[in-house]
N, C-alpha and C positions, 0 to 999 in steps of 0.2 A: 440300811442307812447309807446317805448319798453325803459325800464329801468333796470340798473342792478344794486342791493341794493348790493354791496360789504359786506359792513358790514350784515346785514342779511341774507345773501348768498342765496336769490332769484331774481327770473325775474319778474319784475309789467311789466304790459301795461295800461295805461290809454286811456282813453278819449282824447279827442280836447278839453275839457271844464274841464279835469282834474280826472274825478273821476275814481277809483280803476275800472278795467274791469277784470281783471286775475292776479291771481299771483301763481308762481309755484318755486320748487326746497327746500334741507335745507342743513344741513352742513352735510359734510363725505365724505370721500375718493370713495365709489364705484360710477359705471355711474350711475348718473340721480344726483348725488346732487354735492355740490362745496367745495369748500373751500376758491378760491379765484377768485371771478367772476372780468374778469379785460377787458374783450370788448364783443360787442352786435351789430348784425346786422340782417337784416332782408332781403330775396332772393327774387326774383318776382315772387316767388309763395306765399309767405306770409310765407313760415319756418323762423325761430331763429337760430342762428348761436350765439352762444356763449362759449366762451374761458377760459378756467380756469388756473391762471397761477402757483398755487400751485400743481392743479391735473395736470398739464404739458398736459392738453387735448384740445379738441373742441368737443363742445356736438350740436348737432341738434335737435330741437322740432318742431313739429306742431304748426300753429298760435293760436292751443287750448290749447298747453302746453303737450302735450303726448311727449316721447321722444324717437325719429326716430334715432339714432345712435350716437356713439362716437368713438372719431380717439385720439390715436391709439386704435384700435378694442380688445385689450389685453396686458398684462402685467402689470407689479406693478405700479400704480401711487402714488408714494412718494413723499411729499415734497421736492422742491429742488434737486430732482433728474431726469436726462434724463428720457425718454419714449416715445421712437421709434420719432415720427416727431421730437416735439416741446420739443426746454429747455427756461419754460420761456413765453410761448404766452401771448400777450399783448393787443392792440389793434388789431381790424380788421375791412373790408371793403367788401363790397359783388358790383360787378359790374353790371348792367343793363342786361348783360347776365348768370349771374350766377358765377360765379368766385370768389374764394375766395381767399383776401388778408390778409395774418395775420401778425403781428410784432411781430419778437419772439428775446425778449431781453437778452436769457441770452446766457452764455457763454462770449467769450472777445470784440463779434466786435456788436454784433447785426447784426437782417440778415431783408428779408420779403421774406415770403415763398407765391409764389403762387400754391394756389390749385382748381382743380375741383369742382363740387359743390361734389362730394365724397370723397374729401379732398385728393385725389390722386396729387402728387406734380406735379407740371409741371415747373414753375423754381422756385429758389433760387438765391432771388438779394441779395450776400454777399461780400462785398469787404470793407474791415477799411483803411481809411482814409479821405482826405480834398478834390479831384480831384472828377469830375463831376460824378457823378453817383456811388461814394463810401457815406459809409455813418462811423458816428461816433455816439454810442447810438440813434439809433431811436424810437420814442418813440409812433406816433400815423401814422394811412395813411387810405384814404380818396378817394374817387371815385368819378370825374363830368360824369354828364348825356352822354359825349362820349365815356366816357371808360378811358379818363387819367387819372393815378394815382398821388394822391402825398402823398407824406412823409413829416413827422418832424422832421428834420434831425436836435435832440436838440444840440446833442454834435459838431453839425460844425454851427450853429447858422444860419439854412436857410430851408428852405422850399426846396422841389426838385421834380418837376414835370414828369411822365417818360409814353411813351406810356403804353398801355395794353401789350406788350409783353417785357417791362421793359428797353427800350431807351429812355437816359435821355432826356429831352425837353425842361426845361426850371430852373430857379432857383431864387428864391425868398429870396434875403438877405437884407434888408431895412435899417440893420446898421451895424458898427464893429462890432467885439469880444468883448460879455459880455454885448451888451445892446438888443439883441435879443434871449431868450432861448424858441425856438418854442415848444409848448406841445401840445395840444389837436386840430383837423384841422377838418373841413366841408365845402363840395364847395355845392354850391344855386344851381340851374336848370340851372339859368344864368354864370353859371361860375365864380363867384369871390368865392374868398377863404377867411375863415374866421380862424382864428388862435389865437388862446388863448398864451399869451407871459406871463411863469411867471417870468420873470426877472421882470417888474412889474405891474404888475396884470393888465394887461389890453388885448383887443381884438383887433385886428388888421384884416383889410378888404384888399383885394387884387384885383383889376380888373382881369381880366381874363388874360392880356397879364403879368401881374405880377407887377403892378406899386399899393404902396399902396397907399389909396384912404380916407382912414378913420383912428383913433383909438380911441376907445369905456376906456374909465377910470370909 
């Protein structure tokens, strides 16, 4: 299991039983180290895919921790400052075939950029507002074993389901305005979808067709 210590601004991997196996990265501005580690995924080759949302990049390492490339490939990475893709990369999501999903929050609408496994863009789902397949601050997005993606579409208070090529599918809203603020999401082998609500602090389980099933307090 791969972790990302924000505050220490390195990458652990553990065990299945827990114990420390690797740990790599420190703070600073140049490629290889962080400043603000804010998502972690891993590719089906066993690489790391992780996002730094103050160095405005995505760094690539080996499953040993060596580090295989960063996008953008050059230029100033400043705090809070554009650089080249990403203003702002947030969470991400790596697909069964390779493909990476990032949430890049900044700017006014919030977007998700898909990219190659060389982080070569291929679309940009960005549209601000309420209507199907728009989003309003998104905040986490998550990949089932088919390839559908979803989103935490915090700021419209719903989950949103969309093929691999970014047509929406389906939409997961369990209540009004204000009693659902979706953040952090993971879909099981089996397809239900797990959603962290911190409106209040609880977990929220989803079948696969989208009907919810549980909530964890």
């Amino acid at each position: 299991m791969w972790a990302a210590d924000t505050i220490g601004r390195r990458v652990l991997e553990y065990s299945a039983g827990g114990k420390l196996l690797l740990q790599f990265g420190k703070s600073g501005t140049t490629f290889g180290q962080f400043q603000e580690l804010s998502g972690i995924a891993s590719d089906p080759h066993g690489n790391i895919y992780v996002t730094d949302s103050l160095n405005n990049n995505l760094q690539l390492y080996s499953s040993a921790g060596g580090l295989l490339a960063v996008w953008p490939p050059s230029g100033a990475l400043k705090a809070g400052r554009y650089a080249g893709t990403f203003f702002g990369p947030e969470s991400m999501a790596v697909s069964p075939t390779g493909v990476v999903y990032v949430v890049d929050r900044g700017g006014s609408t919030g977007r998700v950029l898909e990219l190659s496994p060389t982080a070569k863009v291929l679309r940009v789902w960005k549209s601000r507002g309420k209507a199907i397949g728009q989003f309003n601050t998104p905040f986490d997005v998550a990949v089932g074993a088919k390839g559908n993606v979803y989103v935490s579409d915090t700021g419209n208070y719903r989950i949103q389901e969309f093929s691999s090529q970014g047509n929406p599918l389906a939409v997961f809203a369990p209540h009004v305005r204000g009693f659902f603020e979706p953040e952090g999401i993971s879909v099981s082998h089996d397809g239900h979808v797990y959603v962290i609500d911190a409106y209040d602090s609880s977990v929220r389980v989803f079948s696969p067709q989208g009907k919810l099933t549980a909530t964890w307090k």
